[in-house]
C-alpha positions as CSV (number, residue, x, y, z in Angstrom):
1,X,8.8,-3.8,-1.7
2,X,9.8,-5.5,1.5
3,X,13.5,-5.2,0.8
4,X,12.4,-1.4,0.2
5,X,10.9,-1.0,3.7
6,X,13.6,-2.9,5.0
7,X,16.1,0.0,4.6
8,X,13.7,2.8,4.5
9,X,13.1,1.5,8.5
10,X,17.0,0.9,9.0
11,X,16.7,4.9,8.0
12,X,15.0,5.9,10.5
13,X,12.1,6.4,8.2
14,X,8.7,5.2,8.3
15,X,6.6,2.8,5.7
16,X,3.5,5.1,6.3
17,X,3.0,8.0,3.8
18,X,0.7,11.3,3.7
19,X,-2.6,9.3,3.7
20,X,-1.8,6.8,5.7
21,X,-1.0,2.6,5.0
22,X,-3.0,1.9,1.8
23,X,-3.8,-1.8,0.4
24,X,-0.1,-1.9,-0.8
25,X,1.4,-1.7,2.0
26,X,-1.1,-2.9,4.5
27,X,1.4,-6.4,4.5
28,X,4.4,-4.7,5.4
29,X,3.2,-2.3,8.6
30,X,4.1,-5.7,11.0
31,X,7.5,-4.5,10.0
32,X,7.4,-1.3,11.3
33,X,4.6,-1.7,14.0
34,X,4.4,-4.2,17.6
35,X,1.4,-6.8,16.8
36,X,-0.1,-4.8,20.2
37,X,0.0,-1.7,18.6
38,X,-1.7,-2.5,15.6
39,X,-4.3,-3.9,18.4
40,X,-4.6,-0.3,19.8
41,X,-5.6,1.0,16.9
42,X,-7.7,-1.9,15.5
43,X,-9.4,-1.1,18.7
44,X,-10.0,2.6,18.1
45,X,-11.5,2.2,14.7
46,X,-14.1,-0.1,15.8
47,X,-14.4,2.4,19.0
48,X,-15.0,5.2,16.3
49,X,-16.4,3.0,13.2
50,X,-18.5,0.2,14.6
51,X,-19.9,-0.7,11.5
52,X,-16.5,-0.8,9.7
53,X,-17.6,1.5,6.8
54,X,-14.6,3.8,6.7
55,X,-12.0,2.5,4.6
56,X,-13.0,-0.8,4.7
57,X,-10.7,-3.7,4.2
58,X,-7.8,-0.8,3.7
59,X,-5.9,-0.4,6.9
60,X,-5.3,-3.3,9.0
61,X,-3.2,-6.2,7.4
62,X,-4.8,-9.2,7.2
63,X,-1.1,-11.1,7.8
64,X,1.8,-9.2,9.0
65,X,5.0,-9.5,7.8
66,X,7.4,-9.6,10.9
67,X,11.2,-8.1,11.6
C-alpha cells in the first residue's frame, strides 16, 4: 500500500477518499500530511468531540509513516 500512495501523491493525487482516511490508511496520511497539520485537526475533533465518541480510534494514526 505505501508504494501505492507513494505514486498516487507523486500524481498529484491524494491518499484520502470519499469518506475520509479509514483504519487502512490511517498509517500512511504522514505521507501526505505535515505532523502540524494532523495537530490542527487532532485539535478540532477534540474541540467538536470532547468525549472522542465519533469515529473512535479511526482517524488519526497512531504512527505516521513519513516522506
Amino acid at each position: 500500500m505505501e508504494d501505492i500512495f507513494r505514486l498516487v501523491l507523486s500524481l498529484g493525487g491524494t491518499i484520502s477518499g470519499e469518506h475520509g482516511i479509514g483504519t487502512a490508511k490511517m498509517p500512511y496520511i504522514g505521507m501526505e500530511l505535515s505532523p502540524a497539520a494532523i495537530d490542527v485537526m487532532r485539535r478540532i475533533k477534540q474541540v467538536l468531540d470532547p468525549k472522542g465518541v465519533l469515529n473512535p480510534g479511526k482517524i488519526f494514526p497512531k504512527d505516521r509513516v513519513e516522506n
